[in-house]
TIRO-2110 file (N, C-alpha, C; in Angstrom, 1 decimal):
// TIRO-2110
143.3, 204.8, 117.0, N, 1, A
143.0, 203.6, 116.2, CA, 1, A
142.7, 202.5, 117.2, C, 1, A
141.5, 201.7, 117.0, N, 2, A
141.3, 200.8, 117.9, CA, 2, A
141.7, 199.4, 117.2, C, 2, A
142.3, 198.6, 117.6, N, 3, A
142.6, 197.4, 117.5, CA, 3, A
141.7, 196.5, 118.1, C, 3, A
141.3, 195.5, 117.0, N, 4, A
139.8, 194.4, 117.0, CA, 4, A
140.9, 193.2, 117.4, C, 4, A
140.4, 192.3, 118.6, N, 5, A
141.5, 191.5, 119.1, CA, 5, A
140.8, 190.4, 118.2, C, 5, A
141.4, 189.2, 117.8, N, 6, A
140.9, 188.2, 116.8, CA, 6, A
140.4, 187.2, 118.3, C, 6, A
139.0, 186.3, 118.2, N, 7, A
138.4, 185.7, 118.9, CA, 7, A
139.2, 184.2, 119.4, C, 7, A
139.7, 184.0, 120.5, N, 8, A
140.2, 182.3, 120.9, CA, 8, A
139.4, 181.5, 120.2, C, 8, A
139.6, 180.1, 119.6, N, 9, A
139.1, 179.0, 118.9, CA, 9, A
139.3, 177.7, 120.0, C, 9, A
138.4, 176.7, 119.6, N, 10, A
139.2, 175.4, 120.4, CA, 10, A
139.1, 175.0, 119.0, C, 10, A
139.9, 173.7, 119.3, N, 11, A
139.8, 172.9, 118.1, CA, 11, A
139.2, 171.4, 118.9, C, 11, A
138.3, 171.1, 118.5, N, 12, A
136.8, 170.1, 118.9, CA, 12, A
136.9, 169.2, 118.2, C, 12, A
136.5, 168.2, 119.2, N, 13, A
136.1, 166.5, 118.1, CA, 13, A
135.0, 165.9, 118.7, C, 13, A
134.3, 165.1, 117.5, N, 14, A
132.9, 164.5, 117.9, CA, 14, A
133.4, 162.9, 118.5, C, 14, A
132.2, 161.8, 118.5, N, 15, A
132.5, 160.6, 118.9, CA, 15, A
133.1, 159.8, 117.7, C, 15, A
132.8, 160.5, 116.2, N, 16, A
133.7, 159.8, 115.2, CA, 16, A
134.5, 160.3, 115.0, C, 16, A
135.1, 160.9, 115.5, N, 17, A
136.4, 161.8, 115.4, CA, 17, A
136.7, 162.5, 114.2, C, 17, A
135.9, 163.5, 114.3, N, 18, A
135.7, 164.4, 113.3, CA, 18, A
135.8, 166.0, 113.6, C, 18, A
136.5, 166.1, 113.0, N, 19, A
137.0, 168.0, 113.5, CA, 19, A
136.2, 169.0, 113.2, C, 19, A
136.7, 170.3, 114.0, N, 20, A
135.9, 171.3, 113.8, CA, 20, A
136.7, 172.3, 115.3, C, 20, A
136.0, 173.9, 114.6, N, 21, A
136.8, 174.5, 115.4, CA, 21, A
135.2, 175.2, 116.4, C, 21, A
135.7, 175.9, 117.3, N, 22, A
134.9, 176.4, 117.7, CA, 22, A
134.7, 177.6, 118.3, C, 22, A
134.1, 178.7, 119.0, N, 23, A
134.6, 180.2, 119.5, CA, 23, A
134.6, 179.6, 120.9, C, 23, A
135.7, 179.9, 121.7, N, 24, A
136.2, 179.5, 122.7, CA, 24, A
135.4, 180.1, 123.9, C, 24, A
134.7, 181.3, 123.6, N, 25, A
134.0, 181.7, 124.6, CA, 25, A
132.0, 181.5, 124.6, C, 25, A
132.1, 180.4, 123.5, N, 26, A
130.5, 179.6, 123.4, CA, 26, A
130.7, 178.4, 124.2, C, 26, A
129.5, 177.6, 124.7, N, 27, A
129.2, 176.1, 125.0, CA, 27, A
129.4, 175.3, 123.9, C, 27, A
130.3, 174.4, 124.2, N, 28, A
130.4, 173.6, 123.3, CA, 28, A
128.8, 173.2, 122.9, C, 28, A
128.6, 172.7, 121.5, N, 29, A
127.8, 171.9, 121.2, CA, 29, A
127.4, 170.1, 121.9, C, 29, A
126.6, 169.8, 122.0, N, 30, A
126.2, 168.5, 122.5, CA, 30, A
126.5, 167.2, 121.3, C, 30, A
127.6, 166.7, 121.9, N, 31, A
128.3, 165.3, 121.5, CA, 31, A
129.8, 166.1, 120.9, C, 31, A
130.2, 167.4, 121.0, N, 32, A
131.7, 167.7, 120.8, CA, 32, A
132.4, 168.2, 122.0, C, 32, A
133.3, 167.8, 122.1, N, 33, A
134.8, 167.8, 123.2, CA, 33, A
136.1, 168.8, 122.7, C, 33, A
136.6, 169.6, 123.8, N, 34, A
137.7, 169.9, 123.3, CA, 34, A
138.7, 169.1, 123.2, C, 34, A
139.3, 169.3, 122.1, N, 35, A
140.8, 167.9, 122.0, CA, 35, A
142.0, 168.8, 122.7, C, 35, A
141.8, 170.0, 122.7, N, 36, A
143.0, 170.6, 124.1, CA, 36, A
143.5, 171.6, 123.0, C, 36, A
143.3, 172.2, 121.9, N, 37, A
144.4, 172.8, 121.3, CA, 37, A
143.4, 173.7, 121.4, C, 37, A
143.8, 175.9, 121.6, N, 38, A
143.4, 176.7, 121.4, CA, 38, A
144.4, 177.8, 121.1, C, 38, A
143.8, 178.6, 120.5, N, 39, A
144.3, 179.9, 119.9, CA, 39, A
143.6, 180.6, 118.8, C, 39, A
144.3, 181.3, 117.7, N, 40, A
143.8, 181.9, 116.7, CA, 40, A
143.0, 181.5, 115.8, C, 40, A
142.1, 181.3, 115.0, N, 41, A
141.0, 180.7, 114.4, CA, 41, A
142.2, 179.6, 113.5, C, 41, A
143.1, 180.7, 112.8, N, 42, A
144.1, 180.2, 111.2, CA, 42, A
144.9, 178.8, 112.2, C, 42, A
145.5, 178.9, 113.5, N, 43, A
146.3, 178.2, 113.9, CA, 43, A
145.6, 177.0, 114.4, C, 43, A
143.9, 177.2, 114.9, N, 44, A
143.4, 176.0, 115.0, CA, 44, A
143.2, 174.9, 113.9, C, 44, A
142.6, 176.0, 112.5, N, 45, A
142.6, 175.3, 111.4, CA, 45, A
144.2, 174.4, 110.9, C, 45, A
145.1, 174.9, 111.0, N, 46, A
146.3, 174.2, 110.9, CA, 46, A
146.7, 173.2, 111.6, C, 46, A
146.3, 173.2, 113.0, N, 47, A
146.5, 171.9, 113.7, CA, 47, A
145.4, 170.7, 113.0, C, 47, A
144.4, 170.9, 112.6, N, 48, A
143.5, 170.1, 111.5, CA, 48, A
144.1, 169.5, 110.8, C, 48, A
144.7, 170.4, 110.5, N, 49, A
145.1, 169.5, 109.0, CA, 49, A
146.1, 168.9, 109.1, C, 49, A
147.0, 168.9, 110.2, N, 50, A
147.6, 168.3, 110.8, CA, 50, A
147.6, 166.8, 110.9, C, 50, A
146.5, 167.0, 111.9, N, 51, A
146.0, 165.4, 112.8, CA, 51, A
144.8, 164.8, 112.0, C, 51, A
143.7, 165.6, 111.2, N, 52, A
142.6, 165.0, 110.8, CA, 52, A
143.5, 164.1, 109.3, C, 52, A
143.9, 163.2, 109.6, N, 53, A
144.2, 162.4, 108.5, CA, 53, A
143.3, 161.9, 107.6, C, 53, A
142.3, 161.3, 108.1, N, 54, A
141.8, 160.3, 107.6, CA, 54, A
140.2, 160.9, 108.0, C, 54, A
139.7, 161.2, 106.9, N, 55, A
138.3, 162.1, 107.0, CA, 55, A
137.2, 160.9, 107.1, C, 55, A
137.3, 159.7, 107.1, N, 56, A
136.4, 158.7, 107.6, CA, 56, A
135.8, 158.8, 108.5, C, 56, A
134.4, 158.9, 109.3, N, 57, A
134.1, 158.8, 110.4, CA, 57, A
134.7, 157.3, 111.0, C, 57, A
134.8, 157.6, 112.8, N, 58, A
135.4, 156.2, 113.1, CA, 58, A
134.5, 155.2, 112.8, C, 58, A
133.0, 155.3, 112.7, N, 59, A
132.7, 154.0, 112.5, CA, 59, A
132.6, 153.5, 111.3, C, 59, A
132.8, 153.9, 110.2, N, 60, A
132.9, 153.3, 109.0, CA, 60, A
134.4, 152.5, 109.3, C, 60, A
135.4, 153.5, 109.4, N, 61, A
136.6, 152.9, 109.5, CA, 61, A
136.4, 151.3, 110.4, C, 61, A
135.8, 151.4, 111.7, N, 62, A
135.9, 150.3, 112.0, CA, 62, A
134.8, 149.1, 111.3, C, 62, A
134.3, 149.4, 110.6, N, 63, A
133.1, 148.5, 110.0, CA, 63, A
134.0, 148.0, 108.6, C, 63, A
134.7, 148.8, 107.9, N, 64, A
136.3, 148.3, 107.0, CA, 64, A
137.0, 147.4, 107.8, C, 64, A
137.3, 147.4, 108.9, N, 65, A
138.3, 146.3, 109.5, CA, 65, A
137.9, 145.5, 109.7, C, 65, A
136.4, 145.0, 110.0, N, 66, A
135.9, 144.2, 110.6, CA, 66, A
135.5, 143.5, 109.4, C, 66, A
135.1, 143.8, 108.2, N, 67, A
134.9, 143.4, 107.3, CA, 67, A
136.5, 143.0, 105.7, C, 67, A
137.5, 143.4, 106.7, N, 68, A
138.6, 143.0, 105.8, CA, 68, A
138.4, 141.2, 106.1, C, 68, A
138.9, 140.6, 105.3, N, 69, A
139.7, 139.1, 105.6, CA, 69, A
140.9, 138.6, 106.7, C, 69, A
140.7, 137.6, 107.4, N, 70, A
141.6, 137.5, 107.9, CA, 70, A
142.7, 137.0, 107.4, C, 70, A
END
């Protein structure tokens, strides 16, 4: 019986800080970074959901603050 080993993931973020996972043995895409977390595809996805709070891209978020009242 051969055993199919499951592929390493990173888990990636863009300049709005927006998630996503990725196969750890590709080039990252152009404008995404690894945020440092890797492993199993299921365990990348869980640290997501984790940290991605707030599904805003950052620049809206900061275009909301800028535009709150002082």
């Amino acid at each position: 019986m051969t055993t199919v080993q499951e592929p390493e993931y990173l888990v990636v973020r863009n300049d709005e800080e927006q998630y996503s996972i990725w196969r750890a043995d590709r080039e990252l895409p152009a404008g995404w970074h690894a945020e440092g977390t890797k492993g199993p595809r299921q365990s990348c996805l869980d640290h997501i959901d984790q940290v991605w709070t707030d599904m805003r891209p950052l620049s809206l978020r900061q275009r909301m603050l800028a535009a709150e009242p002082s």
